[in-house]
N, C-alpha and C positions, 0 to 999 in steps of 0.2 A: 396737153402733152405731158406724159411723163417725163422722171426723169432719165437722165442715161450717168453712167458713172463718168464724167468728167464735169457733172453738175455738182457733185459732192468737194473737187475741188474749186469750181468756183462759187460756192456759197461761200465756202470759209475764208477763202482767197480775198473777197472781195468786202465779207465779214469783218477781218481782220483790217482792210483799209479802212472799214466804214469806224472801228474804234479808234485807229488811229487820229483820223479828224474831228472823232470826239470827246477825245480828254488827253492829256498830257501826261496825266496821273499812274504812274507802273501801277499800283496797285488794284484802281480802277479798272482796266487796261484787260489786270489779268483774271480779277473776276467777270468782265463782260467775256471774255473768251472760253473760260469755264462756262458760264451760261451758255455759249453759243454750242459748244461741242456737246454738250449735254442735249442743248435741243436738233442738232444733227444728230445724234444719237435715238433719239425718240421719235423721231419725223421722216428720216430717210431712209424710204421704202420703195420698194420697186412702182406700187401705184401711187407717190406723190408727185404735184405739180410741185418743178422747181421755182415759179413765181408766189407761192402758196409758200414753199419754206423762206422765202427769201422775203416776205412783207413779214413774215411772224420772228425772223432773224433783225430785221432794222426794228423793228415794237420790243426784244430783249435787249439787244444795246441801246437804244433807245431809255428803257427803265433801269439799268444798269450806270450809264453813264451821265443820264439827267440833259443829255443833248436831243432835243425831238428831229434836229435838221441841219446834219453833217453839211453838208454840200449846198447851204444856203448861197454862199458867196460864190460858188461856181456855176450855181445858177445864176445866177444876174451876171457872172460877163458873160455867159454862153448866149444871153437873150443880146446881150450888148456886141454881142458879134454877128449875133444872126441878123441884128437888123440892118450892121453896117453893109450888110453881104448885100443884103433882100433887093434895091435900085439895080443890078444889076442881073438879078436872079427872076427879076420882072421881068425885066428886056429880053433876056432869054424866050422867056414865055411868051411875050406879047409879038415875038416878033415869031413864032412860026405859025401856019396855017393851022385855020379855024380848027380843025378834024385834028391836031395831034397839040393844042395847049392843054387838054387834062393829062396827056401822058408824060408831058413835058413837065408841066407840075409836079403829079405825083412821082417824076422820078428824082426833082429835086428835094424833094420832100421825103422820099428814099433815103437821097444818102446822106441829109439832115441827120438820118438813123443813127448813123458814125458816130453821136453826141452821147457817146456811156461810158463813164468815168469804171475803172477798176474791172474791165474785164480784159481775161489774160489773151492777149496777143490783138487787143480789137484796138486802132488807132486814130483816136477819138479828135484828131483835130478834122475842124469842118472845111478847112481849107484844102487839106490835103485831099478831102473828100471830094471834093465841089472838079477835081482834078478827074477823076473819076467819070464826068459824066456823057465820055463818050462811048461807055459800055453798053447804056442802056440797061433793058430790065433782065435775067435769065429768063424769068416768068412774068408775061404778061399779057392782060388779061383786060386792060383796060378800055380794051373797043368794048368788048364784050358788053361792063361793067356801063359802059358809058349809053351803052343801047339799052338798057332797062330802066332810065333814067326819064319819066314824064313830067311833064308843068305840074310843078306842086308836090310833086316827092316828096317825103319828109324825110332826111337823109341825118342820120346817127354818126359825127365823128368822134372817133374815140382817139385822144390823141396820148403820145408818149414823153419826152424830154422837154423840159425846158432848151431853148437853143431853139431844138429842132420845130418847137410850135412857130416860128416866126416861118419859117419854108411852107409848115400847111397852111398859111395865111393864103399861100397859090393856089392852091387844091379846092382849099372852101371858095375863094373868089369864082373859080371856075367852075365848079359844083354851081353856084348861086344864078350863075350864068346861063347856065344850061338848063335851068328852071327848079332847084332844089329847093327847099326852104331847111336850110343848115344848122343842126344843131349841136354844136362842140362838145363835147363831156371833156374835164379835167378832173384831176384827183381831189378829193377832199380834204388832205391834209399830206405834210410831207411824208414821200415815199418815196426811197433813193432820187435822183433827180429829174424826177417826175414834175412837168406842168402843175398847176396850179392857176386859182385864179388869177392872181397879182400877177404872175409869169406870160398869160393872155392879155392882161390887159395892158403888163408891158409891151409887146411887141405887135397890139393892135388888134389880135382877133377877136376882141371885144367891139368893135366896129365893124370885122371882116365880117362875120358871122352873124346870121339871124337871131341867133339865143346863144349866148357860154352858158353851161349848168356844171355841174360837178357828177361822180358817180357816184356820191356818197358816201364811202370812204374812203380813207386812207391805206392804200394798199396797192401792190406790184399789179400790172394787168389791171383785167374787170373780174373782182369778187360779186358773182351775182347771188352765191349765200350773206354775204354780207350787206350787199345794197337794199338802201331804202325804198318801200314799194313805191313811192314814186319817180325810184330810175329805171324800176326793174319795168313799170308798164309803159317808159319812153324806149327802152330796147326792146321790150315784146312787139312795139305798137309801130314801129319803123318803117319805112318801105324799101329803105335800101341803109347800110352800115358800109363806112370804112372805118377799118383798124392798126393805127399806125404802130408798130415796133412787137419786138419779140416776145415780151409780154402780155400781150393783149392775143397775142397767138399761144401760145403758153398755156393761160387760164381759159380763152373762149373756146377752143379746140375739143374742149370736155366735154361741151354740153352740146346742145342741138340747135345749130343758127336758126335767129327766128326770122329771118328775108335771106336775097341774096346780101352777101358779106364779102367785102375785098379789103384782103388783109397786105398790106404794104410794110416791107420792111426789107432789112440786109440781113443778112445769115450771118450772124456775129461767133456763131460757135456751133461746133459740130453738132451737138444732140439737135438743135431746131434744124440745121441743115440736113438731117438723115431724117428728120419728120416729115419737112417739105420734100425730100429726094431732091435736091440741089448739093452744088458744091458750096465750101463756106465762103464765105466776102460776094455773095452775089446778091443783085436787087431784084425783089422777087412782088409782082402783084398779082395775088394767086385771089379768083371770083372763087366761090363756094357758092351753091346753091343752100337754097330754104331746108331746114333738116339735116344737114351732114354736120359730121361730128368727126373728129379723128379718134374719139375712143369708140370702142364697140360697144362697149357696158353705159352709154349715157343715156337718160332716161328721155 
C-alpha cells in the first residue's frame, strides 16, 4: 500500500512520541527530529510504503537516542491485560456453535488490533474495545477462509502487537482445531510495539501454537527484502497465511500473495481504510486469493 498524505502526518506525529519515550535530553530530542525530518524528506514519495518509512524512522531515533525499545514497558502491561481479559474472551468462543468459533476468534482478535500506542484519533484501550464486539466484521470472509482449510494445512500467522498476540492465542487454537499445523511468525527484534518472542511466550502462544519463529527481522509489517531465506521459503511454502494488523497489510499488499491470504485487522486510519474501500474504525477479514497484489507494478 502506498502512501496517502495524512501518512506524512502520522509518521512524524507518532515519530515525535516515539522520541519522547526515548530520552529526556532537549538536545538529544532535537537532533533525533532533525534526523527524522530529513529522512521524511528523502523517503516521502508518492510510491512509498508507510510501514517501510516508519521501520527506517524507529532504526534513526533509535541510533540517535541510544534507546533500541521505546515502548518496552507498555508492552508487558498490554500482554498483562490481555491475559487478564483472555478467561473470558474464551468463554466467548467456546460457548458458540462449532461453525462460527473461528469468526468469533478472529473477531476478537480483531479488535485486539485497537492495541497501537501514538496513532492520531485511534483509541487504544482494549477494553473500550472488547465493547465493541457486537459490530462484528464490515468484511468477512472467514467461512470462505475456513473452507480452504484441510488436515495438515500448513498455516502461516503473522502476527502484530504485543497485547493483541494474547486474543490470537483464540485464532491459532481454532485454526489447530480445524486441522492446521500453525506457525506463528513475530518480529525479530523491537519494532514499535510489535510482538516478540518473549511477548509470545508471555501470553502463551508458545504453547498455543505448533512452532513460534520470527520473521527475521526487525521491522513494521513483513519486510520480505529483508528477510532471511529461511522465512522467505516458510511464506512462499504455505498453504494458507493470516495476517494480523495494518502493517502487515501495508508491506504484503506490494507484492503477490504466495496461497490464499486473510488479512484481519480495524481501519485505524484513513489511507488503509480507502485501500480496503471501508469506512475507518471498522473490522475487516478481507481472503485474497494466490497472486493478488494491490499494486499493479508488483512483480
Amino acid at each position: 500500500m502506498k502512501v496517502g498524505s495524512r501518512c506524512g502526518y502520522c509518521l512524524l506525529h507518532r515519530g515525535y512520541k516515539m522520541i519522547q519515550m526515548s530520552t529526556e535530553d532537549e538536545e538529544t530530542r532535537r537532533d533525533a527530529m532533525q534526523e527524522l525530518l530529513a529522512l521524511m524528506g528523502r523517503e516521502f514519495r508518492s510510491n512509498a510504503v508507510p510501514s517501510v518509512i516508519g521501520a527506517e524512522r524507529g532504526r534513526v531515533i533509535a541510533r540517535v537516542t541510544g534507546c533500541a525499545d521505546p515502548y518496552m514497558e507498555l508492552k508487558r502491561e498490554a500482554n498483562i491485560s490481555g491475559l487478564a481479559m483472555l478467561p473470558r474472551l474464551r468463554a466467548l468462543v467456546e460457548e458458540k456453535p462449532e461453525d462460527e468459533r473461528l469468526r468469533a476468534a478472529c473477531l476478537i482478535s480483531c479488535l485486539g488490533n485497537v492495541i497501537d500506542y501514538d496513532v492520531p484519533g485511534n483509541n487504544s484501550d482494549i477494553e473500550d474495545a472488547m465493547k465493541l464486539i457486537g459490530e462484528g466484521f464490515y468484511l468477512d470472509d472467514t467461512n470462505e477462509f475456513k473452507s480452504l482449510i484441510l488436515p495438515g494445512s500448513r498455516l502461516l500467522f503473522l502476527t502484530d502487537n504485543a497485547g493483541e498476540i494474547a486474543f490470537d492465542t483464540l485464532v491459532v487454537k481454532e485454526l489447530r482445531r480445524l486441522g492446521c499445523h500453525v506457525t506463528v511468525a513475530v518480529k525479530a527484534g523491537p519494532s514499535l510495539n510489535d510482538a516478540l518472542l518473549e511477548d509470545a511466550e508471555a501470553v502463551g502462544m508458545t504453547k498455543a501454537a505448533d512452532e513460534v519463529i520470527t520473521t527475521g527481522a526487525a521491522a513494521i509489517g513483513v519486510r520480505l527484502d529483508e528477510a532471511p531465506d529461511w522465512f522467505l521459503e516458510r511464506f512462499s511454502s504455505a498453504d494458507l497465511i493470516v495476517a494480523k494488523g495494518m502493517a502487515n497489510w501495508e508491506t504484503l499488499t506490494e507484492t503477490p500473495a504466495p496461497c490464499p491470504l486473510l488479512y484481519v485487522f480495524r481501519t485505524k486510519c484513513e489511507p488503509v481504510a480507502r485501500a480496503v474501500r471501508v469506512p475507518e474504525m471498522q473490522n475487516v477479514a478481507l481472503l485474497v486469493e494466490r497472486g493478488w497484489s494491490l499494486s499493479p507494478s508488483a512483480p
